[in-house]
SELUM-974252 format. One record per residue (C-alpha): residue number from 1; residue in three letters; x, y, z. Coordinates in nm, 2 decimals. Layout:
[NUM "ALA" [X Y Z]]
...
# end
This chain:
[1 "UNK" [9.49 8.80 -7.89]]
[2 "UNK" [9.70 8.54 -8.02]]
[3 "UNK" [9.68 8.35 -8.34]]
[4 "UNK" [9.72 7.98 -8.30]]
[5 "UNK" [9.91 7.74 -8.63]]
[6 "UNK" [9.73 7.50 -8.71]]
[7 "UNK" [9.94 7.21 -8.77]]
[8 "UNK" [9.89 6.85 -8.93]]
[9 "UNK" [9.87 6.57 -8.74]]
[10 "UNK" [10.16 6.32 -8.79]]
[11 "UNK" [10.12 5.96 -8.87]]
[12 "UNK" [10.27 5.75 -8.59]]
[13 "UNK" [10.13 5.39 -8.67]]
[14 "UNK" [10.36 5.38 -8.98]]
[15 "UNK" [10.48 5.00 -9.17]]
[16 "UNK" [10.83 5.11 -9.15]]
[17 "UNK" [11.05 5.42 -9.02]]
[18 "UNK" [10.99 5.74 -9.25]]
[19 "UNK" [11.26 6.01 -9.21]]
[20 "UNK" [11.12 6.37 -9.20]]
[21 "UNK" [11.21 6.47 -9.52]]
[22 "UNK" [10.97 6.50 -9.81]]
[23 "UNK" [11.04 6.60 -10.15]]
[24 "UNK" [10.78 6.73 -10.42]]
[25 "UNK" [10.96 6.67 -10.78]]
[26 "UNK" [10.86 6.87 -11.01]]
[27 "UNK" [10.92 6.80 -11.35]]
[28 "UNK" [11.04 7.17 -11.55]]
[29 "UNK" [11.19 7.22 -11.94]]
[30 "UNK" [11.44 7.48 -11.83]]
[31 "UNK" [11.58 7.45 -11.50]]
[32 "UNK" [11.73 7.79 -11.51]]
[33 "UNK" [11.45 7.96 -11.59]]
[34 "UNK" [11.24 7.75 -11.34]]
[35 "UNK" [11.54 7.88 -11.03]]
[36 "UNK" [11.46 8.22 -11.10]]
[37 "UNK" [11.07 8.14 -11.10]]
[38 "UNK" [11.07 7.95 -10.80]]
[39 "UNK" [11.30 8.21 -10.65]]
[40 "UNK" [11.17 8.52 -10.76]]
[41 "UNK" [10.77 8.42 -10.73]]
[42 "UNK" [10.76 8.20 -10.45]]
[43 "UNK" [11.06 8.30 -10.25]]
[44 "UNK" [11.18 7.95 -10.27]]
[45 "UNK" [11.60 7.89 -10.16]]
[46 "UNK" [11.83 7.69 -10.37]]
[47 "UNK" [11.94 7.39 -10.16]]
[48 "UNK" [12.19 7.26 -10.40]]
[49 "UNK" [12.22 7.15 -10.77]]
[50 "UNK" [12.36 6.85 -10.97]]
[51 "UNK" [12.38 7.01 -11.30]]
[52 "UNK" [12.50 6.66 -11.43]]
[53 "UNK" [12.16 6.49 -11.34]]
[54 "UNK" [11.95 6.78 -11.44]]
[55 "UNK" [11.82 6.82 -11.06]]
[56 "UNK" [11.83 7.07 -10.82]]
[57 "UNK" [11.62 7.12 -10.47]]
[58 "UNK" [11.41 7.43 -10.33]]
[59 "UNK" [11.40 7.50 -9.95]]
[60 "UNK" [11.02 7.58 -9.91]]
[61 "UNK" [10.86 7.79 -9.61]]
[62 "UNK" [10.73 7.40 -9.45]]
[63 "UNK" [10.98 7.25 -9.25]]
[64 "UNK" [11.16 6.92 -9.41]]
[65 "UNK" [10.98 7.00 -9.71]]
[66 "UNK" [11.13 7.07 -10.04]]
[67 "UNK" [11.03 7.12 -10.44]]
[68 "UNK" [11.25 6.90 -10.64]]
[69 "UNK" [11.32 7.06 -11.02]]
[70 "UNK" [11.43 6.78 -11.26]]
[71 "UNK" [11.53 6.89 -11.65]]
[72 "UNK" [11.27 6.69 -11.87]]
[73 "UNK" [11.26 6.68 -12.28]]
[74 "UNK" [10.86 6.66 -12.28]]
[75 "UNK" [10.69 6.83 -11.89]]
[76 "UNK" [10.37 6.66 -11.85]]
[77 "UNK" [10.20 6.92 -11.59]]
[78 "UNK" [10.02 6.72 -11.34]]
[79 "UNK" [10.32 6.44 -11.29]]
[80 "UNK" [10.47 6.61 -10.98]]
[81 "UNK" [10.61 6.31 -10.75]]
[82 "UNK" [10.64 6.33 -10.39]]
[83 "UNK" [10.91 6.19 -10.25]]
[84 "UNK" [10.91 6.03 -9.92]]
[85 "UNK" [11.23 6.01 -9.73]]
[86 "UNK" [11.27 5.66 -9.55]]
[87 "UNK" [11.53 5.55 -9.33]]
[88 "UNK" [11.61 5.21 -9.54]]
[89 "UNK" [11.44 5.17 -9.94]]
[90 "UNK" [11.47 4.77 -9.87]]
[91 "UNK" [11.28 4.72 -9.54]]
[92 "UNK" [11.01 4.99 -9.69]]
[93 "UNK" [10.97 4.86 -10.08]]
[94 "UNK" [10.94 4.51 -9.92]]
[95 "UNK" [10.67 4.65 -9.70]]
[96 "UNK" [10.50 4.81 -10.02]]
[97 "UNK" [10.58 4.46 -10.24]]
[98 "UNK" [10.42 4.27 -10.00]]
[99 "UNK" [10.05 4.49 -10.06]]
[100 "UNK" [10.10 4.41 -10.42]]
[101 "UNK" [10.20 4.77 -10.55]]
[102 "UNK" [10.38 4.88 -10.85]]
[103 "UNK" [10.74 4.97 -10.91]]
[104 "UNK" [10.90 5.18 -11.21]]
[105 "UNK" [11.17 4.91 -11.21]]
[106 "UNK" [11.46 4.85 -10.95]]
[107 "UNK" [11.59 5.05 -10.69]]
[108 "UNK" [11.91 5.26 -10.78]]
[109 "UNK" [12.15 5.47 -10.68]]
[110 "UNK" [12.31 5.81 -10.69]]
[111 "UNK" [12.64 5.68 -10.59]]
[112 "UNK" [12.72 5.78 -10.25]]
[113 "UNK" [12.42 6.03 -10.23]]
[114 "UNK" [12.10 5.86 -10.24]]
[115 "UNK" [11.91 5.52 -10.31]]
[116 "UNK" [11.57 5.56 -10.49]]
[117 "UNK" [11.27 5.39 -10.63]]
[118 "UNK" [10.92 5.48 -10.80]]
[119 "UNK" [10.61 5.30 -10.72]]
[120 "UNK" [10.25 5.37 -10.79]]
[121 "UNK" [9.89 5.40 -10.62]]
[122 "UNK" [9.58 5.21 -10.76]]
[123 "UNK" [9.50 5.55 -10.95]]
[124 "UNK" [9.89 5.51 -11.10]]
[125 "UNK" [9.98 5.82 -10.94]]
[126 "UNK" [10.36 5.84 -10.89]]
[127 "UNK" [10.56 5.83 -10.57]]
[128 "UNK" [10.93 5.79 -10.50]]
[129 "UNK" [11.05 5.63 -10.16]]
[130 "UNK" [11.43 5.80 -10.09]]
[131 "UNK" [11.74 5.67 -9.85]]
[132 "UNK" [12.00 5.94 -9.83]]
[133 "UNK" [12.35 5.79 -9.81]]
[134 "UNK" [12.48 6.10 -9.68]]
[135 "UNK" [12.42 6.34 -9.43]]
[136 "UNK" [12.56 6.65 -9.64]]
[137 "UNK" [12.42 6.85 -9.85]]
[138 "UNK" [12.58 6.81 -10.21]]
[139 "UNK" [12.69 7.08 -10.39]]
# end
């Protein structure tokens, strides 16, 4: 007997063109520490790190899906921010701008890496739309 996957169903009737990527971001006090936990407890794989922007990236077991640790002063548990990856930030905030939602401010960029932006649901969960600029992983 085989055991069948169940898998999700995709969206397909999208506004504009996600890319498969999706990032959870995770805000963490240490980001050491937080490696070796994600490591060592979940099995997680270091991606890459940019020690200058307090951020690294976890390979998890789900395809295209990865935990996102960014160094905070004060973690407020319960603000992880998913992270969908888009294949241009304009054409998509424009899309979300025009159904009245909330942005954290402008779009900006990690020169030469990635564009981002943060905008929120009725509830004023958090969400992050992302264009990567590159199609390397940085180091």
């Amino acid at each position: 007997m085989t055991q069948e996957t169940q898998v999700a169903p995709v969206a397909t009737k999208t506004p504009f063109e996600y890319n498969e990527n999706l990032v959870i971001s995770v805000g963490v006090s240490d980001m050491e520490k937080a490696i070796e936990w994600y490591s060592e407890v979940l099995g997680l794989e270091l991606v890459y790190k940019l020690e200058q922007y307090g951020w690294c990236e976890m390979a998890t077991a789900t395809k295209h899906v990865t935990i996102g640790l960014g160094q905070t002063e004060e973690v407020k548990p319960g603000s992880t921010t998913p992270t969908f990856g888009v294949k241009d930030i304009e054409v998509s905030r424009k899309h979300l701008e025009s159904h009245d939602v909330r942005f954290d401010g402008d779009t900006y960029e990690i020169e030469g890496m990635v564009k981002l932006c943060m905008f929120y649901d009725p509830d004023g969960n958090s969400y992050m739309l992302a264009e990567s600029l590159t199609s390397e992983i940085p180091s």
